[in-house]
TIMI-2910 file (N, C-alpha, C, CB; in pm, 1 decimal, decimal comma, always signed):
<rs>
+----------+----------+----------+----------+----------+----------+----------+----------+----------+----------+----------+----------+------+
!      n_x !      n_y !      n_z !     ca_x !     ca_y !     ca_z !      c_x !      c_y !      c_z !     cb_x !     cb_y !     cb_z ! resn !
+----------+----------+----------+----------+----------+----------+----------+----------+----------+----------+----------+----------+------+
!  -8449,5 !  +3363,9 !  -2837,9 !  -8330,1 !  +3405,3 !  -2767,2 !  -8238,1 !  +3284,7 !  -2751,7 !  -8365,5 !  +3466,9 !  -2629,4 !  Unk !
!  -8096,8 !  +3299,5 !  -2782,8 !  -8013,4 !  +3213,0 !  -2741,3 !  -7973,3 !  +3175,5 !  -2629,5 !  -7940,4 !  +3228,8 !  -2780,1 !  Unk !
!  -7891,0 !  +3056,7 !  -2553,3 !  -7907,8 !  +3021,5 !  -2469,3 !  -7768,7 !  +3048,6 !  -2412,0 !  -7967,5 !  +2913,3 !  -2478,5 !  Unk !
!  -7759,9 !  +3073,1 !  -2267,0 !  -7681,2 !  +3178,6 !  -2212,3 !  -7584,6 !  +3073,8 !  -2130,0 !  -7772,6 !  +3302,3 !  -2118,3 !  Unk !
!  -7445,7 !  +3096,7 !  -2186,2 !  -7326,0 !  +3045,4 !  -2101,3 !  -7276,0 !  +3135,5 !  -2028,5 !  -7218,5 !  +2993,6 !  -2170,4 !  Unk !
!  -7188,5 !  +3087,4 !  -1947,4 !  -7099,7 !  +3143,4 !  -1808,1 !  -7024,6 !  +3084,9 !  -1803,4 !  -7138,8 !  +3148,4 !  -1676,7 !  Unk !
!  -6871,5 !  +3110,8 !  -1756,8 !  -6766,1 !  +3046,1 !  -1701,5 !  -6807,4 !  +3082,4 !  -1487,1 !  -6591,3 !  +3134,8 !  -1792,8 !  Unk !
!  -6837,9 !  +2918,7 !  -1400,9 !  -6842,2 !  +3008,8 !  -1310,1 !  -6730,8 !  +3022,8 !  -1214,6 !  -6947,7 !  +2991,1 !  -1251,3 !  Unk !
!  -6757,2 !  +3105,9 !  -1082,6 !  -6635,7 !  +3134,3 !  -1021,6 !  -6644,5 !  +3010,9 !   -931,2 !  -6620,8 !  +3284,2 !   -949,9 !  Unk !
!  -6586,2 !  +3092,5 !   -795,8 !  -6476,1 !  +2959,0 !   -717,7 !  -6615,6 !  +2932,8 !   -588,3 !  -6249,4 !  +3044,0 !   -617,9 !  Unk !
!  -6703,0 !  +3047,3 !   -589,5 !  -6837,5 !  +3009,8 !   -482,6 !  -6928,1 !  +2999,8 !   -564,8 !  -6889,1 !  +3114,7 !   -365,5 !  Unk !
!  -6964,0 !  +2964,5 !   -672,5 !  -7093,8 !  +2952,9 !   -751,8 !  -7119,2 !  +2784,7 !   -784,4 !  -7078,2 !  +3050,1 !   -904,7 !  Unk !
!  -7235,7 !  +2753,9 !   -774,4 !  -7226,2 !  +2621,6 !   -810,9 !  -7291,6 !  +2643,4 !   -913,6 !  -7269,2 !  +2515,2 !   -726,8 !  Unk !
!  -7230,3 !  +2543,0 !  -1015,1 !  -7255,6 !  +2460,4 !  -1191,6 !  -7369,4 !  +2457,1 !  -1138,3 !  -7179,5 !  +2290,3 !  -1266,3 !  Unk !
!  -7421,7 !  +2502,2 !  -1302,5 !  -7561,3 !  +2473,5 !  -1308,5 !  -7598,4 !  +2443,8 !  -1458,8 !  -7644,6 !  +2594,2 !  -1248,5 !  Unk !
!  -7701,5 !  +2445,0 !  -1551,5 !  -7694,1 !  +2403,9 !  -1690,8 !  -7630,3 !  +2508,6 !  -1729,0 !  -7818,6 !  +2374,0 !  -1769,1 !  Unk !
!  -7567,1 !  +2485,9 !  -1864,7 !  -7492,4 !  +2589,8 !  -1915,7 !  -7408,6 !  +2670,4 !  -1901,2 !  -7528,0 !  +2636,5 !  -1936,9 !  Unk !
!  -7351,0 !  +2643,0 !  -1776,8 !  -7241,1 !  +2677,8 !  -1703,3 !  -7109,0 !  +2571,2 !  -1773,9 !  -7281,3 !  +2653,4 !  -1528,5 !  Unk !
!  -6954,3 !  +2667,1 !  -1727,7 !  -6835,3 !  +2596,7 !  -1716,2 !  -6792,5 !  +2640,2 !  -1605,4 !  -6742,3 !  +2607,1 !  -1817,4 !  Unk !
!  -6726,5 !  +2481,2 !  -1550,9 !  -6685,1 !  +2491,4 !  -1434,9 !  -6485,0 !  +2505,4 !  -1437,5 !  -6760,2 !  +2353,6 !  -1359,1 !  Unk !
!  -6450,9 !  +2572,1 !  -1410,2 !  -6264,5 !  +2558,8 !  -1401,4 !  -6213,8 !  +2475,7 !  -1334,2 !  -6185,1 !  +2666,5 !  -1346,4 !  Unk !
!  -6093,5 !  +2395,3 !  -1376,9 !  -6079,1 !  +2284,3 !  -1283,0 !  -5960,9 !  +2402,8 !  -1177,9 !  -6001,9 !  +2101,4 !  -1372,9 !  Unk !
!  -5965,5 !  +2344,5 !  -1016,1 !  -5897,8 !  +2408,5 !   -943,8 !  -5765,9 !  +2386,2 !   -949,5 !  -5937,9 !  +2399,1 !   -841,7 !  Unk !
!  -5689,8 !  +2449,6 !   -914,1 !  -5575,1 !  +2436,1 !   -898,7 !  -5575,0 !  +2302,4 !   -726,4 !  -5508,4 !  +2615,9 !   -893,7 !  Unk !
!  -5646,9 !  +2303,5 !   -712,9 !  -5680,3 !  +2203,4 !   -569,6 !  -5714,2 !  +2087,7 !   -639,2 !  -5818,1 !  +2250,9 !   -453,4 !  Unk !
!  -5789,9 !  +2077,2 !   -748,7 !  -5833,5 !  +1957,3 !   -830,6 !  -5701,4 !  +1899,1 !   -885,0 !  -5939,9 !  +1997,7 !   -954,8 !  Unk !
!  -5655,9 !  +2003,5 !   -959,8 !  -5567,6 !  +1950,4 !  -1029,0 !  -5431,4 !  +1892,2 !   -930,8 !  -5537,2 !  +2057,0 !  -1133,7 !  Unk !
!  -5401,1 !  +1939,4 !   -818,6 !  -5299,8 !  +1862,1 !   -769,7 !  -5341,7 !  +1736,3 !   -683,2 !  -5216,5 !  +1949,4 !   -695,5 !  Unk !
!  -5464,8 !  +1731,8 !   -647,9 !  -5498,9 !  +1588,2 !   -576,4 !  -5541,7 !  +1473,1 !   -695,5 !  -5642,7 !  +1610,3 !   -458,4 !  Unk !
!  -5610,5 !  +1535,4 !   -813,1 !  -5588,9 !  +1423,9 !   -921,4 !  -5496,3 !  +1379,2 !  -1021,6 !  -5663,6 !  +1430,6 !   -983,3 !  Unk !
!  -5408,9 !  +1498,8 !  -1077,8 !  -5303,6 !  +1472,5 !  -1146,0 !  -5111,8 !  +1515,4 !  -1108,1 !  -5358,7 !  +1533,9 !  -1261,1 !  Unk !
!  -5138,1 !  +1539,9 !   -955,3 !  -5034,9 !  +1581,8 !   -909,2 !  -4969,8 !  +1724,3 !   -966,0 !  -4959,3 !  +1476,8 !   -922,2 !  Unk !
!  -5011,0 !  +1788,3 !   -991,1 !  -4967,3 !  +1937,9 !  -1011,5 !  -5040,3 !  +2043,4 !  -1057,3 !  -4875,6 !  +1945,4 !  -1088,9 !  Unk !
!  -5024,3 !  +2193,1 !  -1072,6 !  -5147,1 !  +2300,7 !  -1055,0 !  -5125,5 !  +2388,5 !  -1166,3 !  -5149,8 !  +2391,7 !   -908,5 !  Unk !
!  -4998,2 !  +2300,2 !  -1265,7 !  -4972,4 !  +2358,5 !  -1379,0 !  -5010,4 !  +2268,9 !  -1487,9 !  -4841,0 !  +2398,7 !  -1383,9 !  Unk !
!  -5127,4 !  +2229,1 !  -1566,2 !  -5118,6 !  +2121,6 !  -1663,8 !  -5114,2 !  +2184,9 !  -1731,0 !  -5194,1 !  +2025,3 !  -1689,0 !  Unk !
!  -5040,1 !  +2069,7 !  -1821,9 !  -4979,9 !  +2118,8 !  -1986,4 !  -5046,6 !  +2028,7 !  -2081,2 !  -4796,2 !  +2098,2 !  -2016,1 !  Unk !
!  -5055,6 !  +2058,2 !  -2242,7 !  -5157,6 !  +1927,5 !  -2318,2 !  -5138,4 !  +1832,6 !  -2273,6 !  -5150,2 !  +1886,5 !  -2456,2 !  Unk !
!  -5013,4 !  +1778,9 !  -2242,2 !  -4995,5 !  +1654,5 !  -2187,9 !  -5047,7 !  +1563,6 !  -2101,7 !  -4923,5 !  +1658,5 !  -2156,3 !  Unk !
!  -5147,5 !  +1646,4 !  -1985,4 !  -5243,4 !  +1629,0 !  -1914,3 !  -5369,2 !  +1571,5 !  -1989,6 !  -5261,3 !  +1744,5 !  -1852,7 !  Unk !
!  -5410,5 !  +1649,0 !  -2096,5 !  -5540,2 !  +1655,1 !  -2125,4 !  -5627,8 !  +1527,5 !  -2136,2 !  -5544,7 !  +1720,9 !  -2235,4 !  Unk !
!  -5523,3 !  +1411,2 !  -2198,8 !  -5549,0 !  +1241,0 !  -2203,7 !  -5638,5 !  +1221,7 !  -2096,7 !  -5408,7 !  +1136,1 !  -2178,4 !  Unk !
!  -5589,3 !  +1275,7 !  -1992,6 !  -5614,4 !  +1273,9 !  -1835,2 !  -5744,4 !  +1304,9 !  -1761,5 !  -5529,1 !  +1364,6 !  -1779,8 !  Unk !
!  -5817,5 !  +1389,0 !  -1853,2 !  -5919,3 !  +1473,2 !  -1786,0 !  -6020,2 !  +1410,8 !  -1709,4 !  -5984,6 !  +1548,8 !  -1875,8 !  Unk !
!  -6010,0 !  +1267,5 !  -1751,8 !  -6115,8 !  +1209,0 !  -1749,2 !  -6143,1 !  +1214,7 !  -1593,5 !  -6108,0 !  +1077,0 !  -1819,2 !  Unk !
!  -6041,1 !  +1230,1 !  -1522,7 !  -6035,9 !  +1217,8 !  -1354,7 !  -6122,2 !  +1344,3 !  -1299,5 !  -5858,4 !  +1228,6 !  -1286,8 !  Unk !
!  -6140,4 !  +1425,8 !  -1376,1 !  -6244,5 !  +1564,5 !  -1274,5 !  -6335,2 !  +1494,2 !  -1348,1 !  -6236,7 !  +1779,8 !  -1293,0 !  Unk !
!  -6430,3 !  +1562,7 !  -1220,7 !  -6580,8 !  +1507,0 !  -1162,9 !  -6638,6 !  +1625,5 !  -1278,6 !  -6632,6 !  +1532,2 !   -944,9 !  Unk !
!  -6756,8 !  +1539,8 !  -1361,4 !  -6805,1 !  +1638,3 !  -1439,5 !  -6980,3 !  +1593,2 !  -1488,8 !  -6689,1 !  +1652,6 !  -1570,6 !  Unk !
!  -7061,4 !  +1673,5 !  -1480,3 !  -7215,3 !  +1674,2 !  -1502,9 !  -7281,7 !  +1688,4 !  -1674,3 !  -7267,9 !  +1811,9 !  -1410,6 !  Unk !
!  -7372,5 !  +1629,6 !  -1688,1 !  -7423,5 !  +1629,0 !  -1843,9 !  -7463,5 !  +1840,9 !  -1797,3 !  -7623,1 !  +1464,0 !  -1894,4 !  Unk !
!  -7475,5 !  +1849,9 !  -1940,6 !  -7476,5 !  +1993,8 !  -1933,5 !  -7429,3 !  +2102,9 !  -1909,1 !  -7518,5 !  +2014,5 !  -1902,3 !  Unk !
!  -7296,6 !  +2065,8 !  -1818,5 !  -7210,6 !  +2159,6 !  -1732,9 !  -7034,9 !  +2109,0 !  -1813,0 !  -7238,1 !  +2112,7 !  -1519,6 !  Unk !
!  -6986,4 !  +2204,9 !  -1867,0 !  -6877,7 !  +2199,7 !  -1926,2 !  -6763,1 !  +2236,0 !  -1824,2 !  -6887,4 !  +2281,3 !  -2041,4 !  Unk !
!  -6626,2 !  +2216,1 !  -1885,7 !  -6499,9 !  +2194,3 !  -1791,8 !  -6438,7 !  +2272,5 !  -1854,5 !  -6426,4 !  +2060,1 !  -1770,0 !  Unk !
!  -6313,8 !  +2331,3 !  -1787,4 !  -6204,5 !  +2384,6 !  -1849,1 !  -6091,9 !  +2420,0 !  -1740,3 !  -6249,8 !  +2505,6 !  -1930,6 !  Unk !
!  -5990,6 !  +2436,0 !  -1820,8 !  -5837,8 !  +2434,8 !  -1733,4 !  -5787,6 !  +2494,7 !  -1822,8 !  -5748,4 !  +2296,5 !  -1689,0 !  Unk !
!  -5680,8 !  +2602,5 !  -1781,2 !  -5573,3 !  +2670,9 !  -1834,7 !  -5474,0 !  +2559,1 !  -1853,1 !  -5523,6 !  +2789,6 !  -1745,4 !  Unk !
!  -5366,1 !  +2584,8 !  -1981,0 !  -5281,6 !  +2487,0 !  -2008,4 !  -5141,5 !  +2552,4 !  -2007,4 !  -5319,3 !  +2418,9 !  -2136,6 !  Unk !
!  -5094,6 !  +2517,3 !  -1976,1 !  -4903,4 !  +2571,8 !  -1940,5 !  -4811,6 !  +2516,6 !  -2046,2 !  -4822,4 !  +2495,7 !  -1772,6 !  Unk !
!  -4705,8 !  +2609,1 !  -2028,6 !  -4600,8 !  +2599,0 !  -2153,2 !  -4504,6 !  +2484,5 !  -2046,9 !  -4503,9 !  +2790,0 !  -2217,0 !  Unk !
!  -4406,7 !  +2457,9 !  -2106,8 !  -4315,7 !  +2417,6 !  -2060,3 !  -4228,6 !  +2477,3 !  -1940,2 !  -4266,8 !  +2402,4 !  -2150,8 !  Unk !
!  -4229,9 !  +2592,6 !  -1933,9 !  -4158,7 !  +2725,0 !  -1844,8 !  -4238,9 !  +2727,5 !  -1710,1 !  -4177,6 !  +2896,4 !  -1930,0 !  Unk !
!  -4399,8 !  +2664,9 !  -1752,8 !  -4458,1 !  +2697,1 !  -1639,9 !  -4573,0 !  +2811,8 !  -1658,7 !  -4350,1 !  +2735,4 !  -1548,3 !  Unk !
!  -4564,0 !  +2911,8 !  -1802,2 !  -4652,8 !  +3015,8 !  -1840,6 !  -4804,1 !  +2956,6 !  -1887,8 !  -4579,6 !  +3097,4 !  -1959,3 !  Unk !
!  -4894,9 !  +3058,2 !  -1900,8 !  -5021,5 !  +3024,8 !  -1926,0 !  -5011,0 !  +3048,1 !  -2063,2 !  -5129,2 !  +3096,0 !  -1851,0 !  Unk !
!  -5045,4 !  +2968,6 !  -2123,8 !  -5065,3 !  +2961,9 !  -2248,4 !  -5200,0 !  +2948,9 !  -2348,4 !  -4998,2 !  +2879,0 !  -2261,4 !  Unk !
!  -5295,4 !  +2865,1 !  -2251,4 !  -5436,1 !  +2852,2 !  -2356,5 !  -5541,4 !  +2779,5 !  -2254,8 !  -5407,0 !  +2736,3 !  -2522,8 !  Unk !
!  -5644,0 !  +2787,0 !  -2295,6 !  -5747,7 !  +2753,5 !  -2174,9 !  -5818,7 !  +2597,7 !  -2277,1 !  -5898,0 !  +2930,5 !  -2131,4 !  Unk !
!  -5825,3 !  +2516,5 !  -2245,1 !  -5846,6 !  +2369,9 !  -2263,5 !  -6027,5 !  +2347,4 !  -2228,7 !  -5728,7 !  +2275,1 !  -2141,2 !  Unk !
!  -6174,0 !  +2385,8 !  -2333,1 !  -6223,4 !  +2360,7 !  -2282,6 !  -6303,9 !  +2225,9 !  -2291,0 !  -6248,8 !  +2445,5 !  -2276,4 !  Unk !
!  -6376,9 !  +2107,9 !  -2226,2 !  -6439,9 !  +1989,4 !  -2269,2 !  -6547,8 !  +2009,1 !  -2204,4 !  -6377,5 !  +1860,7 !  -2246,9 !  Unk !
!  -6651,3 !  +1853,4 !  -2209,6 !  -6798,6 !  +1763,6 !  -2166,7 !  -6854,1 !  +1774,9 !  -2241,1 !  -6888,5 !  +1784,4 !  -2063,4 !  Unk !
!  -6989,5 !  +1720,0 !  -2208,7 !  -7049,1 !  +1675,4 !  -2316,9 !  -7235,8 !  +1679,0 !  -2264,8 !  -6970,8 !  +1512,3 !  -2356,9 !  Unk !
!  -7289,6 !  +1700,9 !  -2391,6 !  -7471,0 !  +1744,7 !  -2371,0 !  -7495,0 !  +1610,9 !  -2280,8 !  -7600,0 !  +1749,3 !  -2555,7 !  Unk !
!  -7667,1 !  +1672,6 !  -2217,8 !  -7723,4 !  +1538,3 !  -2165,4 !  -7787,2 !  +1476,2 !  -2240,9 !  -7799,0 !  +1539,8 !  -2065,2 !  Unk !
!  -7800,5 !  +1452,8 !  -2402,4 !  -7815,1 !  +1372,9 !  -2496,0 !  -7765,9 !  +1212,3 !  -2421,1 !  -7727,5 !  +1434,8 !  -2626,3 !  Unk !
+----------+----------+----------+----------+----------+----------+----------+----------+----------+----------+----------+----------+------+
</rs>
């Protein structure tokens, strides 16, 4: 059997194989705003992140629209 991912929600805590979303609370106390755009992404390095447990953030157009979900991390290799 293959091994089972999740995106989780806003009361669940990361666990292996989980992705965690960065908050819109994350994102304005580390990169000052709750809309990042690629332009951010250089950036990521600032959320707090676990071997095994992957990240992701929605990415914004210029207008401010949602455009694409950005996901990263990396194995506990």
């Amino acid at each position: 059997m293959g091994a089972f991912f999740r995106v989780v929600g806003p009361d669940d805590i990361p666990d292996y194989n989980t992705v965690e979303p960065v908050t819109a609370e994350e994102a304005r106390e580390l990169l000052g705003t709750d809309k990042l755009t690629r332009a951010h992404v250089k950036d990521f390095d600032v959320f707090p992140r676990s071997r095994w447990i992957g990240r992701c953030a929605v990415l914004h157009d210029d207008e401010g629209n949602p455009r694409e979900i950005h996901f990263w991390g990396h194995s506990g290799d």
